[in-house]
N, C-alpha and C positions, 0 to 999 in steps of 0.2 A: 080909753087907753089905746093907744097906737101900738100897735105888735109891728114892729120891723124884721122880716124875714133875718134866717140865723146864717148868715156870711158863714161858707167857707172858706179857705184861700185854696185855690186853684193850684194843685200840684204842678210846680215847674217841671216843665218838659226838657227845658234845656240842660237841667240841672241832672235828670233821672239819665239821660242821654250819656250826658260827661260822666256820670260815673260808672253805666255801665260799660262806656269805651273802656276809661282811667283800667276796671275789672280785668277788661278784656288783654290789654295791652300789658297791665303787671303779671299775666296768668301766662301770657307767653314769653315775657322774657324769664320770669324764672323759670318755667319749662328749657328755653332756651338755654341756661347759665346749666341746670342740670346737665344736660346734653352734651354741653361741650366740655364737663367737667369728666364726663364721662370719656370721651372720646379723648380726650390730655389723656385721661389716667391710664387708657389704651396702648397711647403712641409714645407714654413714657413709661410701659410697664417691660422694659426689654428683657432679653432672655443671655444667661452667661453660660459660658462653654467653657472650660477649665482646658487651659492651651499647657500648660507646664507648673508644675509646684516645685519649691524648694526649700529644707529646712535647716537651720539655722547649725551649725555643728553641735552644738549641744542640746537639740531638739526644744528648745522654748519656743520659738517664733516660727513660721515660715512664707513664705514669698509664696502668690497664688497669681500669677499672670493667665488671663481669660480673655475671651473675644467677647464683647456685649451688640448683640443686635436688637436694633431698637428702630427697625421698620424701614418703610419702602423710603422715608423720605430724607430719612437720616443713614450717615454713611456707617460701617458696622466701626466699632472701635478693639484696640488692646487697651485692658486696664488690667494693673497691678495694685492689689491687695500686700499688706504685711497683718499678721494677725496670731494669734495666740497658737501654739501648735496642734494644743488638744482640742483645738474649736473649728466647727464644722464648717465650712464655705456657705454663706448665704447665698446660693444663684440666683434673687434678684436684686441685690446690693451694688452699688458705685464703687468703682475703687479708690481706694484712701490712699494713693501712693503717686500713679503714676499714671499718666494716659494721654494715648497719643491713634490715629486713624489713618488713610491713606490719601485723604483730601482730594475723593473721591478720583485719585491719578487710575488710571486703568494698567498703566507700565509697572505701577507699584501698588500690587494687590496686598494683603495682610498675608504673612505666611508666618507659621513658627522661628525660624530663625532670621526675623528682623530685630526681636528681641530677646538677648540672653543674659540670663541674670548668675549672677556667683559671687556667694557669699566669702568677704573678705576676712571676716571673724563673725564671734556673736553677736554683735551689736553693728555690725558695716555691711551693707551689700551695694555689689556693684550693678549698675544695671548699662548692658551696650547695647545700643540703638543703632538703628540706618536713618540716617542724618536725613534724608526723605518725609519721610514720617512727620505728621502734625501734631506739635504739641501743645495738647490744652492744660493738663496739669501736670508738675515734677516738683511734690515736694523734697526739701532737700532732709529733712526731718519726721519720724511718724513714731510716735512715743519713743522708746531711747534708742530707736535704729537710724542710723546718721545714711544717707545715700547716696553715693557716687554715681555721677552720670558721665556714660561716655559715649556720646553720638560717633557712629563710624561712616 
C-alpha cells in the first residue's frame, strides 16, 4: 500500500494580507465618521442669549427674539421664537419664526434695535427689520399667530 503524504493547502498570504488591510482601513474610517460627528455636533451645538421677550396681550403666547452663536466659522445670528407663554425658553433650540444675521458686514454689526417686535393683537405680531440684515428664514405663519414683516 502507497501512503501518499497528507496535503495541506498552503495558507494564502495574499488573501490574510487583504484582509488584514480591508480590518485596518474599515477601523479607521469608522473612527473617522465618529470623530467628525463629533466635531458637527460641536460646531452645531450653539449657545442663545435672550435679546428681548414679548407677550401676547392676553399672556398665551410670547415672542423670544435671541442672538445664537454658533462659532468661529459661522457668523452669530437673531432668531425669533413664538411659543407658549407658560413655557420655558430652550437655550439650545432653532428659532421657529424668524432669522436673519449680519452677513458677516462689519458696518452692520447685530445690535438690539435692528429688530423690534409689537404685538398687533393676540394672534398678529409685527416684526421691523433693518432691510440690511440677511434673511434665511420668515415664516409668515407659526401655529395660529399670523406675522407681519416690515423691513426698514
Amino acid at each position: 500500500m502507497l501512503l501518499l503524504p497528507h496535503h495541506r493547502k498552503a495558507p494564502n498570504r495574499y488573501k490574510q494580507a487583504h484582509d488584514t488591510m480591508f480590518k485596518s482601513k474599515f477601523t479607521s474610517l469608522f473612527l473617522a465618521t465618529i470623530l467628525a460627528s463629533c466635531i458637527s455636533n460641536e460646531l452645531s451645538n450653539g449657545t442663545n442669549t435672550i435679546i428681548k421677550q414679548l407677550a401676547n396681550p392676553n399672556k398665551t403666547k410670547k415672542a423670544i427674539l435671541f442672538s445664537r452663536e454658533a462659532g468661529a466659522t459661522v457668523d452669530n445670528s437673531y432668531q425669533l421664537s413664538i411659543i407658549d407663554f407658560n413655557c420655558k425658553f430652550d437655550t439650545t433650540s432653532v428659532g421657529n419664526t424668524f432669522t436673519v444675521d449680519a452677513d458677516h458686514n462689519e458696518k452692520l454689526s447685530l445690535r438690539p434695535d435692528l429688530v423690534n417686535l409689537k404685538w398687533i393683537s393676540n394672534d398678529t405680531l409685527k416684526i421691523e427689520y433693518n432691510s440690511g440684515l440677511r434673511t434665511f428664514i420668515k415664516n409668515e405663519k407659526v401655529g395660529n399667530i399670523k406675522l407681519i414683516y416690515e423691513p426698514q
